[in-house]
C-alpha positions as CSV (number, residue, x, y, z in Angstrom):
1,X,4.9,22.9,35.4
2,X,4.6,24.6,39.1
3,X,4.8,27.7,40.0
4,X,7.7,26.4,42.5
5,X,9.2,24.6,39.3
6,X,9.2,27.8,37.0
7,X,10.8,29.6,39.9
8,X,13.3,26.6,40.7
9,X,14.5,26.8,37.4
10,X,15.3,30.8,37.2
11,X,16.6,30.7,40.5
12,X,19.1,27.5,39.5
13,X,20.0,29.1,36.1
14,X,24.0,30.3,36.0
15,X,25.6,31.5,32.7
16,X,29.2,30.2,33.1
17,X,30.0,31.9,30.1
18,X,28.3,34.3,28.5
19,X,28.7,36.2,25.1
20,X,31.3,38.7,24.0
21,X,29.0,40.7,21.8
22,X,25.4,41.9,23.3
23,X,22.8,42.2,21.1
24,X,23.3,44.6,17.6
25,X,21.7,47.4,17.7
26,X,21.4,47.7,13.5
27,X,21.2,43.9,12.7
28,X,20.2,40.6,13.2
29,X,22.6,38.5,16.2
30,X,22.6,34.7,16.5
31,X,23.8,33.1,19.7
32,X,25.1,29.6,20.3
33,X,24.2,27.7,23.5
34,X,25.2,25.0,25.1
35,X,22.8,24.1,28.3
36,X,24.6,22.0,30.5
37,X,21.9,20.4,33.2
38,X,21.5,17.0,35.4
39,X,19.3,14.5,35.0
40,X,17.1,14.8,38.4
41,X,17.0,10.9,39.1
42,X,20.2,9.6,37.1
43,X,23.8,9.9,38.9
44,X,26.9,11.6,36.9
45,X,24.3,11.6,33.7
46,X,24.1,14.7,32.0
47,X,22.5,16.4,29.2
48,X,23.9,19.1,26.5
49,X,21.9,21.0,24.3
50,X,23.1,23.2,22.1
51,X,21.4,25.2,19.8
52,X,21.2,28.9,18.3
53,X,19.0,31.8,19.7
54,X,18.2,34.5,16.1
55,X,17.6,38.4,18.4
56,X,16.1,40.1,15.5
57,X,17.2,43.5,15.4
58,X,15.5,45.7,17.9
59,X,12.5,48.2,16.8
60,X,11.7,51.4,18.3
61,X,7.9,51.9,19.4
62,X,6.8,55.6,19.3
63,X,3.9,56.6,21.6
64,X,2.1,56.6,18.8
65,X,2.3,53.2,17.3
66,X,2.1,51.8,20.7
67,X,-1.0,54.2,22.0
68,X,-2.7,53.2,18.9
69,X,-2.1,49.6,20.0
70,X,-4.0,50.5,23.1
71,X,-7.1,51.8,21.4
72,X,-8.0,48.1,19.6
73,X,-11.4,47.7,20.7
74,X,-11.9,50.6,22.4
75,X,-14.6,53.5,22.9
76,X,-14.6,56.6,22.8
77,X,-13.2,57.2,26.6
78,X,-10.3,55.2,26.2
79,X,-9.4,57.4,23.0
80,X,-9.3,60.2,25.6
81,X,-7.2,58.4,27.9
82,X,-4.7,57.7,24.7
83,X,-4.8,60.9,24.1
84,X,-3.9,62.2,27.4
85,X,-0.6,59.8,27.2
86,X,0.5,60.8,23.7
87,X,0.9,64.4,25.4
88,X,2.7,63.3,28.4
89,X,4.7,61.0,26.8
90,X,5.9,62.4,23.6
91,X,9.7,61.7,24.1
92,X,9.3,58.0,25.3
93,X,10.2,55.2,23.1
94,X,10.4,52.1,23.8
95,X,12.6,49.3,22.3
96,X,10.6,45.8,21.4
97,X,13.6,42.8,21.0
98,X,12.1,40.1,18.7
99,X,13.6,36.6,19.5
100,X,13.5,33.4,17.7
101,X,13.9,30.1,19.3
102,X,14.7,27.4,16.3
103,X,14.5,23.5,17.9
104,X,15.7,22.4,14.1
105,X,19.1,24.0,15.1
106,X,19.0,22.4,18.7
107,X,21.1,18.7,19.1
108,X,20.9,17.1,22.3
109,X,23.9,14.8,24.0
110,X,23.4,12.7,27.2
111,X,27.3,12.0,29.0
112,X,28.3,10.1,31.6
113,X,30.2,12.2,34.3
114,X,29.8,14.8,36.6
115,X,28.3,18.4,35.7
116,X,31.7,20.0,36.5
117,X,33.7,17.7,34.3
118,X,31.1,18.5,31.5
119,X,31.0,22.4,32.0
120,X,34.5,22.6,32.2
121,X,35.2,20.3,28.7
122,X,32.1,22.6,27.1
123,X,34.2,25.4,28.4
124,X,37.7,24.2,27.1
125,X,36.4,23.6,23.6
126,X,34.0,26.9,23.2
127,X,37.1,29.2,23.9
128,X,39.6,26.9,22.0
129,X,37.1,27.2,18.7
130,X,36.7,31.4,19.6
131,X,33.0,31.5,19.6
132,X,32.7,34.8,21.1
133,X,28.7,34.3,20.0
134,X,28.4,31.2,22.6
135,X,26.8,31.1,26.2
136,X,27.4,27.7,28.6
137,X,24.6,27.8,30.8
138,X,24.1,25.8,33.4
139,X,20.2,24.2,34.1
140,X,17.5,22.4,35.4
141,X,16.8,20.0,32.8
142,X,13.0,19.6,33.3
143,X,12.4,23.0,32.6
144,X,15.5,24.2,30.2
145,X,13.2,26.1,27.6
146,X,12.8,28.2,31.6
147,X,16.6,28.5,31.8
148,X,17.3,29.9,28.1
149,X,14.3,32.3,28.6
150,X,15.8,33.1,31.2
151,X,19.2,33.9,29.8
152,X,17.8,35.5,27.0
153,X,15.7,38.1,28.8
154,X,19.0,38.7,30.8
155,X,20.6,39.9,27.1
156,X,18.0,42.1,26.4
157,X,18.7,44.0,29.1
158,X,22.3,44.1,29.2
159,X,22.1,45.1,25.5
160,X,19.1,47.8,26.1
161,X,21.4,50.4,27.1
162,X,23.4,50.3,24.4
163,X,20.9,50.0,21.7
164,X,19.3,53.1,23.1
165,X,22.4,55.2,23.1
166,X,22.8,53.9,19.1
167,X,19.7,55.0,18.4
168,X,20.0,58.3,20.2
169,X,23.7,59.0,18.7
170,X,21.7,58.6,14.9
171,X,18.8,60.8,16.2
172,X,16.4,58.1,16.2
173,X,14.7,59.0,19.8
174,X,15.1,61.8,21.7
């Protein structure tokens, strides 16, 4: 894959419907997908994959897990550096989101008809079973694993704000 392929594919990825929930801030979350693309040299033939995406719950990193972190392999002046950062960055934490892309859970349909036709029938039958847990998003079917990435670093950080305010509401970070 291309540079100009990686960046095709983010730039042509559109949730049409995205989640209810964002990610849970004290739990494990599990998102259904459907990723709707075109095949590139096929009229009115389309794929679907659907699938699940696990977001393990999200962990705080103290300075001082992730200074030590820093230091693997490091002398004795880089210690010094570490140390200089521990001081001035006592009351950051930062949140690491652990994500788990299962292909066993993945099924794959080709249709004949037009994207449109498709999206809308995904979208019909997604809100008529209430999966608030499940994303339609449209693709570029050469590089799909791209598009999902790409929705799934979008979650992150519309959830990020949240978690942090959880965790500062428990007096987990400062």
């Amino acid at each position: 894959m291309t540079r100009d392929d990686f960046d095709y594919a983010i730039e042509n990825t559109h949730v049409i419907v995205a989640p209810q929930r964002q990610i849970e801030t004290f739990g494990n979350t599990s998102f259904n997908f459907y990723l709707i693309s075109e095949f590139m040299d096929r009229v009115d033939q389309v794929r679907v994959r659907n699938g699940k995406i696990h977001a393990e719950r999200p962990r705080i990193l103290t300075p001082e897990h992730y200074t030590r972190l820093l230091l693997e392999g490091f002398g004795e002046k880089a210690e010094r550096y570490v140390e200089q950062l521990r001081e001035h960055a006592r009351n950051v934490a930062v949140l690491r989101y652990g994500f788990q892309f299962r292909k066993t859970d993945l099924s794959e349909q080709t249709l004949r008809d037009s994207i449109d036709a498709v999206i809308n029938r995904t979208k019909r039958r997604v809100e008529s079973a209430n999966e608030p847990l499940s994303a339609i998003i449209q693709g570029v079917d050469d590089a799909w694993e791209v598009c999902l990435l790409k929705f799934t670093i979008d979650m992150v950080e519309r959830s990020a704000g949240n978690n942090l305010g959880d965790f500062r509401k428990r007096g987990l970070i400062g």
